[in-house]
C-alpha positions as a Markdown table, in Angstrom:
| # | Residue | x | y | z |
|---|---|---|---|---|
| 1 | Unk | 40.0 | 51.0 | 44.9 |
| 2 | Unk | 42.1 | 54.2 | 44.5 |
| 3 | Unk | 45.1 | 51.7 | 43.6 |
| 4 | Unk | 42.8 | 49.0 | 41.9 |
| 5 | Unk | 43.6 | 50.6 | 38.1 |
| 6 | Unk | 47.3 | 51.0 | 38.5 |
| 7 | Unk | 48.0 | 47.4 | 40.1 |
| 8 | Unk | 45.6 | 46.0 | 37.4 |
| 9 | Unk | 47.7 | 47.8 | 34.6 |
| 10 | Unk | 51.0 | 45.9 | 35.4 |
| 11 | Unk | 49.2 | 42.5 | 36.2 |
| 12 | Unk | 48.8 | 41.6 | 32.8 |
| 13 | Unk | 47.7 | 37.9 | 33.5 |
| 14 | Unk | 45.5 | 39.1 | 36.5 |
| 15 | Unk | 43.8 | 40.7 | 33.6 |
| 16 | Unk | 43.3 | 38.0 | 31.5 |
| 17 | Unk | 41.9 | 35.5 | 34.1 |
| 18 | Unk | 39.5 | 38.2 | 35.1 |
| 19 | Unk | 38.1 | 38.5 | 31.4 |
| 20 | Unk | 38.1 | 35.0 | 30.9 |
| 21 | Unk | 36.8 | 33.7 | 34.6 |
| 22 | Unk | 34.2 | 36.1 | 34.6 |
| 23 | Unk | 32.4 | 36.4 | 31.8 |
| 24 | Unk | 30.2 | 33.3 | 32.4 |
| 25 | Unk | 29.2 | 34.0 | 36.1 |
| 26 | Unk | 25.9 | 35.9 | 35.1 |
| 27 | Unk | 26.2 | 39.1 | 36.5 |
| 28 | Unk | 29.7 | 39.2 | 36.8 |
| 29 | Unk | 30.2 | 39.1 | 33.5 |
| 30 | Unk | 29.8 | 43.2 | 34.0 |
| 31 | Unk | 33.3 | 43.0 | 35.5 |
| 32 | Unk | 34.9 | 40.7 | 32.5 |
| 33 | Unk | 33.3 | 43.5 | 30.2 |
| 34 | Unk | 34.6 | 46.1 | 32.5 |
| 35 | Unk | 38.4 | 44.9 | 33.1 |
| 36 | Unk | 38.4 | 45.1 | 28.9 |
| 37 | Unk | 36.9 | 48.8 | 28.6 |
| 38 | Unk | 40.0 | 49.6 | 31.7 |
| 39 | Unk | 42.3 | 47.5 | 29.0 |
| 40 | Unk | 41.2 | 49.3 | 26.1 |
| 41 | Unk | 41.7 | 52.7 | 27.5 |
| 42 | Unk | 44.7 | 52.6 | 29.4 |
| 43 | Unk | 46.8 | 50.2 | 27.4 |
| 44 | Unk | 45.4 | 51.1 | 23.6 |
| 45 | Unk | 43.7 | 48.3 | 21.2 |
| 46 | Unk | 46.7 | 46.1 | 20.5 |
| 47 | Unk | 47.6 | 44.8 | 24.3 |
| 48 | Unk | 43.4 | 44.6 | 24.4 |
| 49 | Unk | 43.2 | 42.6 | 21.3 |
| 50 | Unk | 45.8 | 40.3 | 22.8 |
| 51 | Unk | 44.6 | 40.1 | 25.9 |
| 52 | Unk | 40.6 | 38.9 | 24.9 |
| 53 | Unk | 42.2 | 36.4 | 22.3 |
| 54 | Unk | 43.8 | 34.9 | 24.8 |
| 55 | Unk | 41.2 | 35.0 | 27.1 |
| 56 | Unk | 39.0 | 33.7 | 24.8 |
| 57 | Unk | 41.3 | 30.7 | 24.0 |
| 58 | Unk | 40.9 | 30.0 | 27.6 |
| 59 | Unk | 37.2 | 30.2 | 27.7 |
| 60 | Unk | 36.6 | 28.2 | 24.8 |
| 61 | Unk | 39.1 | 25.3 | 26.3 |
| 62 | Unk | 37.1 | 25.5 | 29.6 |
| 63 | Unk | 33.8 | 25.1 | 28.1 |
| 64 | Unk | 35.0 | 22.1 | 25.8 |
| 65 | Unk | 36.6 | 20.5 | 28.7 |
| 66 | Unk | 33.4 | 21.3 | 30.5 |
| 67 | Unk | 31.4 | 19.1 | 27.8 |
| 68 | Unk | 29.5 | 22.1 | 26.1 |
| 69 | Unk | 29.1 | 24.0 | 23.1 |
| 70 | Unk | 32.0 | 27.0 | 22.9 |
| 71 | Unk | 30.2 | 28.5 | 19.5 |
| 72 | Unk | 27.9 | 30.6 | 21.4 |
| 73 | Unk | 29.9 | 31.2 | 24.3 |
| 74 | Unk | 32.7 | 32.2 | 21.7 |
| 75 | Unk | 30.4 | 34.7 | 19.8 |
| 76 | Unk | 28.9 | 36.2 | 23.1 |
| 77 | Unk | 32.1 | 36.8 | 24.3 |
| 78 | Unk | 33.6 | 38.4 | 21.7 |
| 79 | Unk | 31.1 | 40.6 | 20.6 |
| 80 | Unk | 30.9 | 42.3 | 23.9 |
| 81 | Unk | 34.3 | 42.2 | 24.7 |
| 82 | Unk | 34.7 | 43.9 | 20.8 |
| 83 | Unk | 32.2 | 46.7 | 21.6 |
| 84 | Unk | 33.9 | 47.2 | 25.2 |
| 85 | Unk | 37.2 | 47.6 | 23.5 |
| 86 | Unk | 35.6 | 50.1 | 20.9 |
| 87 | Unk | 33.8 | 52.5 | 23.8 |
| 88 | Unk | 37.1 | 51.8 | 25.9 |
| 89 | Unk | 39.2 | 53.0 | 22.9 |
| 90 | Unk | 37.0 | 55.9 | 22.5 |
| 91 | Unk | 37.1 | 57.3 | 26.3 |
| 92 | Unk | 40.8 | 56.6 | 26.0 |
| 93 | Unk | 41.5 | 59.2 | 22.7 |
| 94 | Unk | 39.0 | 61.6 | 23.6 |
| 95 | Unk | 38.3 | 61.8 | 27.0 |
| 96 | Unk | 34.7 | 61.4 | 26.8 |
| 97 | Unk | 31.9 | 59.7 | 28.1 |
| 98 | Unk | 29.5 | 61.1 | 26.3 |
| 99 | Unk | 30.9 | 59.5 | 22.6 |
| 100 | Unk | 31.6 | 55.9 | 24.1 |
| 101 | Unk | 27.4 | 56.1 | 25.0 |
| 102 | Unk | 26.3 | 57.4 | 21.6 |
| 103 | Unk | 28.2 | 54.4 | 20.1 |
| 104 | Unk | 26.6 | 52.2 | 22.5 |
| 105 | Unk | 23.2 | 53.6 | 21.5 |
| 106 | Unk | 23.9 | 52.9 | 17.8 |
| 107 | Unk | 25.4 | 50.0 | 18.0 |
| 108 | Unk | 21.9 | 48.7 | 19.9 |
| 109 | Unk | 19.7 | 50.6 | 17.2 |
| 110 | Unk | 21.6 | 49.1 | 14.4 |
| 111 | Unk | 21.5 | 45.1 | 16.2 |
| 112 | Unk | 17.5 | 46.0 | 16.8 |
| 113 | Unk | 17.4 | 47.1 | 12.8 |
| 114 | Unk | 19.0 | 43.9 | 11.5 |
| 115 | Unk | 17.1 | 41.9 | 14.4 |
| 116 | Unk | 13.7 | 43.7 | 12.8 |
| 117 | Unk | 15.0 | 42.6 | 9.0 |
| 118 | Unk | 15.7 | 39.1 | 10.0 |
| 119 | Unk | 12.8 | 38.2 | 12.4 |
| 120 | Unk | 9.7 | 40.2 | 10.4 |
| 121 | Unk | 6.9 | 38.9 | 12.6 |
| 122 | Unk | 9.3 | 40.1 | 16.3 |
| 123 | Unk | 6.0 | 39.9 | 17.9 |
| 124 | Unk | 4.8 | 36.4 | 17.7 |
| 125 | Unk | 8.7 | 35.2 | 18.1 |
| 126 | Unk | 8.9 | 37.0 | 21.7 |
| 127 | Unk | 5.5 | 35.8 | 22.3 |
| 128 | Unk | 7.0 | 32.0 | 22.0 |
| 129 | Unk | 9.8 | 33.1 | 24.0 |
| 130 | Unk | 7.8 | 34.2 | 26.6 |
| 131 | Unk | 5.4 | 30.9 | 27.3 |
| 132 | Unk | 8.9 | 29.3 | 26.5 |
| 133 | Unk | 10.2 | 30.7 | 29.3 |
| 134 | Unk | 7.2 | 30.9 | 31.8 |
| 135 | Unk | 6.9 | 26.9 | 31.0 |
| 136 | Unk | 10.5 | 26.5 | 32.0 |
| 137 | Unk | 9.8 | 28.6 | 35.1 |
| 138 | Unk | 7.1 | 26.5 | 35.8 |
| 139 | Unk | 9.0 | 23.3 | 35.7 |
| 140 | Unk | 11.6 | 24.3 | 37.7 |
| 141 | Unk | 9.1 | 25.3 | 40.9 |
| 142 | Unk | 8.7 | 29.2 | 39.9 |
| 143 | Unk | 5.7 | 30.4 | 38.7 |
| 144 | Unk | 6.5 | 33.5 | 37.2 |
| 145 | Unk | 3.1 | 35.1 | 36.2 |
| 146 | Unk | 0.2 | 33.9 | 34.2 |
| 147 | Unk | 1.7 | 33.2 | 31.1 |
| 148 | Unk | -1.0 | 35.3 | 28.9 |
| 149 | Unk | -0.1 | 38.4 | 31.2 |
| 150 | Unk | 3.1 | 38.1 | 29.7 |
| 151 | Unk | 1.9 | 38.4 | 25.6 |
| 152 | Unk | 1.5 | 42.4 | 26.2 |
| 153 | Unk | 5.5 | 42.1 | 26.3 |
| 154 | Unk | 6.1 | 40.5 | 23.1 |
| 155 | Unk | 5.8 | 43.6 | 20.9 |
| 156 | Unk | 8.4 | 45.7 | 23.3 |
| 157 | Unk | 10.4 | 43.0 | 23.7 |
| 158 | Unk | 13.2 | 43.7 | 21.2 |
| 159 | Unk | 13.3 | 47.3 | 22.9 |
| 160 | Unk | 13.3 | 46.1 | 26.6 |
| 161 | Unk | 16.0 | 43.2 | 25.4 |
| 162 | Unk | 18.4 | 46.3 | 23.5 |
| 163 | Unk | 17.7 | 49.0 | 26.1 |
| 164 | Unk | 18.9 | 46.3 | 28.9 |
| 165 | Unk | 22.4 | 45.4 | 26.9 |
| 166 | Unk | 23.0 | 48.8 | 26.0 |
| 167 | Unk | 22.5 | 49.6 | 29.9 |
| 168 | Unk | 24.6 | 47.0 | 31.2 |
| 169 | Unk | 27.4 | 48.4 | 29.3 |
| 170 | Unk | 27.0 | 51.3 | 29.9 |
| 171 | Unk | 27.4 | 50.4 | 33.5 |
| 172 | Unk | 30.7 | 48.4 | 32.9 |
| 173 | Unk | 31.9 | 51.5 | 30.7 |
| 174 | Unk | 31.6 | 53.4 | 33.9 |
| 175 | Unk | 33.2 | 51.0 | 35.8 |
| 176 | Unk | 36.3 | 50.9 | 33.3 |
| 177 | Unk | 36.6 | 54.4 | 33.0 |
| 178 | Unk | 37.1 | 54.7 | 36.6 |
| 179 | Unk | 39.3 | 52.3 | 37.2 |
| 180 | Unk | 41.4 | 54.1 | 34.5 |
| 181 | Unk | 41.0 | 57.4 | 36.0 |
| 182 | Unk | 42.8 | 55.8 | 39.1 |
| 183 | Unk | 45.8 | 54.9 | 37.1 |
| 184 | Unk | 46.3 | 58.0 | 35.3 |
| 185 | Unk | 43.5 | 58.1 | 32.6 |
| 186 | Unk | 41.0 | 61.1 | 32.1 |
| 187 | Unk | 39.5 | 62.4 | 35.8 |
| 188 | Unk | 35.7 | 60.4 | 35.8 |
| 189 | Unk | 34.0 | 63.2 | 37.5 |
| 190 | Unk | 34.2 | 65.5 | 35.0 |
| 191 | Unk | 33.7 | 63.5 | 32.1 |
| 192 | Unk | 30.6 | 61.8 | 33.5 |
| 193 | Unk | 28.9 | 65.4 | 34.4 |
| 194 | Unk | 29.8 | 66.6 | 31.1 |
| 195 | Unk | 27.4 | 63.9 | 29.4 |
| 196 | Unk | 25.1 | 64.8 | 26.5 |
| 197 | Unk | 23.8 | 62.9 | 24.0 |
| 198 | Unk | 23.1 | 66.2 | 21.3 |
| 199 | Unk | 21.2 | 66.9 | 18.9 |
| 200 | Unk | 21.2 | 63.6 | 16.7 |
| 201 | Unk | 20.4 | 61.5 | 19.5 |
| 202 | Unk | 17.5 | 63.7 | 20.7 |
| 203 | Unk | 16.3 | 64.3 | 16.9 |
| 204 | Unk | 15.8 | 60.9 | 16.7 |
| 205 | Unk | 14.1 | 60.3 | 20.1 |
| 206 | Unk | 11.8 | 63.5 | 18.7 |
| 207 | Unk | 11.1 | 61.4 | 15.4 |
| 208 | Unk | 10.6 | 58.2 | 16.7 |
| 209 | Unk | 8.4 | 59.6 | 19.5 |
| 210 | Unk | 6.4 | 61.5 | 16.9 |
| 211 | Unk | 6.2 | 57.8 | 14.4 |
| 212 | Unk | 5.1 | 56.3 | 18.0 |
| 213 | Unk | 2.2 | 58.8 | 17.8 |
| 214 | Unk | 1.1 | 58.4 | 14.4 |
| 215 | Unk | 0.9 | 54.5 | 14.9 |
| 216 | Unk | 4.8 | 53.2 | 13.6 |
| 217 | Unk | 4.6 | 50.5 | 16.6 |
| 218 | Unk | 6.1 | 48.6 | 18.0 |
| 219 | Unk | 9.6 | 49.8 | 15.9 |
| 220 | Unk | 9.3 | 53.4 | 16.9 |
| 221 | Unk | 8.4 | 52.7 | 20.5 |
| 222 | Unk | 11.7 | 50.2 | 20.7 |
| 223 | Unk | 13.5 | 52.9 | 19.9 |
| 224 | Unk | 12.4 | 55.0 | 22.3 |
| 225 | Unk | 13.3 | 52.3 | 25.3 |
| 226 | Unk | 16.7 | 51.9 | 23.2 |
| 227 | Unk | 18.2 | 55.7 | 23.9 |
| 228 | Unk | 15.6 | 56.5 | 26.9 |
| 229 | Unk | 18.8 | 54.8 | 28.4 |
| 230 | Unk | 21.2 | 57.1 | 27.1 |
| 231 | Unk | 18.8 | 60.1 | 28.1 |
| 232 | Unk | 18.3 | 58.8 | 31.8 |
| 233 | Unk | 22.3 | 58.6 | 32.3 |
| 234 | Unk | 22.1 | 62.4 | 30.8 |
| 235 | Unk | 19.3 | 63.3 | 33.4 |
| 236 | Unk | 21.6 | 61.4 | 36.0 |
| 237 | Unk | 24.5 | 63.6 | 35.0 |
| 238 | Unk | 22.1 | 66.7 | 35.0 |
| 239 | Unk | 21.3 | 65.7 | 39.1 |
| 240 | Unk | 24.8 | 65.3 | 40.1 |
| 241 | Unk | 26.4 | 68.4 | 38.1 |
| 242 | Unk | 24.1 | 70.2 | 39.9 |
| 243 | Unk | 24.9 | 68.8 | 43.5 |
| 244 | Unk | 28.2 | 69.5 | 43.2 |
| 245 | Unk | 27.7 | 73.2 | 41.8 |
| 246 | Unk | 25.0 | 73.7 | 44.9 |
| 247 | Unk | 27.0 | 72.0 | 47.0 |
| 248 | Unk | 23.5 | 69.7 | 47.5 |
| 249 | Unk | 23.6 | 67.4 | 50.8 |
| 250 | Unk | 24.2 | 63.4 | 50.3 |
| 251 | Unk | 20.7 | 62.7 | 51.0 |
| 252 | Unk | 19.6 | 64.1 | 47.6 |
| 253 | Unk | 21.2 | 61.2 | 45.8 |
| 254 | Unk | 19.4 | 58.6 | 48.2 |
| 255 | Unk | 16.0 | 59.9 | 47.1 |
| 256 | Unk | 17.3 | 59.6 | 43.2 |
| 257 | Unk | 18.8 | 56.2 | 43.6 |
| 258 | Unk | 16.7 | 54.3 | 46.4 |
| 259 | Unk | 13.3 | 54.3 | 44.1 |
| 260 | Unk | 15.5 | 52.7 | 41.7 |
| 261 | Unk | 15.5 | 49.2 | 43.7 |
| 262 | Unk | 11.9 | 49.8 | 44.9 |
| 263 | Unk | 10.2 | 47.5 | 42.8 |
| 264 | Unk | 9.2 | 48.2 | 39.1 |
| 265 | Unk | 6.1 | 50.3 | 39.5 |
| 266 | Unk | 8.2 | 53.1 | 41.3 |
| 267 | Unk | 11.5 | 52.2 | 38.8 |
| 268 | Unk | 9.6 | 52.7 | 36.1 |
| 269 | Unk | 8.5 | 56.2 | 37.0 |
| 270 | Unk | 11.9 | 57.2 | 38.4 |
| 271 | Unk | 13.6 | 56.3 | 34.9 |
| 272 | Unk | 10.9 | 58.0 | 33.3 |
| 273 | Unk | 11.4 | 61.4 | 35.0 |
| 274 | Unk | 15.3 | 61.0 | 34.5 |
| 275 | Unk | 14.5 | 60.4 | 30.8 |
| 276 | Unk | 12.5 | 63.6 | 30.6 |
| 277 | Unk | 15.2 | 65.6 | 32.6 |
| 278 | Unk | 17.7 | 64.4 | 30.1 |
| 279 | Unk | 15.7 | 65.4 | 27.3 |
| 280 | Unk | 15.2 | 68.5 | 28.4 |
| 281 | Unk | 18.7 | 69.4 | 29.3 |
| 282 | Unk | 19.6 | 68.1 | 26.0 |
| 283 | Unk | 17.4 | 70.6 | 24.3 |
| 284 | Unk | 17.6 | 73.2 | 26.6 |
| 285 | Unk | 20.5 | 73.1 | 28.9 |
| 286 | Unk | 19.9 | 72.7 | 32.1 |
| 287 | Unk | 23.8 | 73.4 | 32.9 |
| 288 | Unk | 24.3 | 76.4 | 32.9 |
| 289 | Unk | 26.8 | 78.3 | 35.5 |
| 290 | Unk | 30.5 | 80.7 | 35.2 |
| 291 | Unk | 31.8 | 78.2 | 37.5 |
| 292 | Unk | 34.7 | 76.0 | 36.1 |
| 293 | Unk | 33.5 | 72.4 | 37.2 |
| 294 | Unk | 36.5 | 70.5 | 36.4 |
């Protein structure tokens, strides 16, 4: 990949096709988002902004020559292709990771906000989702779970649903920014151990923690599962800076990443403990050497 960023910068249409084409392939659609955060910071907003119109000229014409509906596809698109381009724009100018999250983590607090004002009863609309959805399941061969197991969900539903799009881009706004340090943008390593979310961000996660406590559910414990995903990335950082100032063998990231993929129970717990490291680093610091780590 060490040429990846620098190829993709003179390809303009390779770009283009690859925000288009994969936006709609489920997963995939990481990369689409991705490719526009590279765009964004190594080419600035204007070549961005023409790039995802035409891209999503193309996608639209696809999906109407495919017989659908482009609306949603259309909105989907280029709202997250709008808020890649704003966190690519921002590691661009300032050579940060740690600002392109925090806007990530607002932009998720403020969508759960309005979400909150225009669906007042959140609860019983994810509880229809859900036996929605484990009915569909259940015509199609899969039998998820019980569908009354799944009611618990409903009133941390709006935070799972938040906490899992701001995550996915954070993911694809680490993918772009290394791309782009590969073709000459600001060095990943360092701006990725240097991540902290500050006060603000932890003052809030204090408050709503403390409104969870006094009974301000479900809306405080959302917001807790909303920037518990910027705090875990901070308690990742917090790992890694310190393997590279100990010089810590390999083996230390398999036992931080493996539990990850080892079935909920045990990802739950592992994100937890990352969470709590990240709060406490950002509180405390937890970083703290003479050595230059640039």
């Amino acid at each position: 990949m060490a040429g990846w960023g620098s190829w993709l910068i003179e390809h303009r249409a390779t770009r283009v096709v690859l925000i288009a084409g994969l936006f709609p392939l489920g997963l995939l659609s990481l990369v689409s988002v991705a490719v526009v955060v590279f765009d964004a910071e190594s080419r600035g907003w204007q070549t961005t902004l023409a790039d995802c119109a035409v891209a999503l000229a193309i996608l639209t014409g696809v999906v109407l020559l495919a017989g659908g509906n482009p609306v949603p596809v259309a909105l989907s698109a280029g709202g997250s292709w709008l808020i890649a381009g704003v966190v690519g724009m921002l590691t661009g100018i300032y050579g940060s990771l740690t600002l392109p999250i925090q806007a990530l983590l607002l932009i998720a607090l403020l969508s759960m906000t309005l979400f909150y004002l225009l669906v007042p009863d959140s609860a019983a609309y994810w509880a229809e989702f859900l036996r929605e959805f484990s009915r569909q399941m259940g015509e199609l061969g899969f039998q998820v779970t019980d569908p009354e197991l799944l009611q618990p969900l409903a009133a941390v539903m709006t935070g799972m649903v938040a906490g899992s799009a701001t995550l996915t881009s954070v993911v694809a706004l680490f993918l772009g920014a290394w791309w782009g340090s590969r073709a000459g943008g600001p060095s990943f390593r360092p701006m990725f151990l240097q991540i902290r979310m500050g006060f603000v961000i932890g003052g809030v996660a204090v408050l709503a923690g403390l409104g969870a406590m006094l009974g301000a559910q479900p809306f405080s414990g959302n917001v807790l599962l909303v920037l518990a995903v910027g705090l875990a990335v901070q308690g990742l950082a917090v790992i890694h800076w310190h393997a590279v100032e100990r010089n810590w063998p390999r083996a230390v990231f398999l036992a931080v990443y493996l539990p990850l993929f080892l079935g909920p129970s045990v990802a739950l717990i592992t994100l937890f403990l990352l969470t709590a490291l990240g709060f406490m680093d950002n509180w405390y610091g937890l970083r703290r050497t003479g050595k230059s780590m640039v």
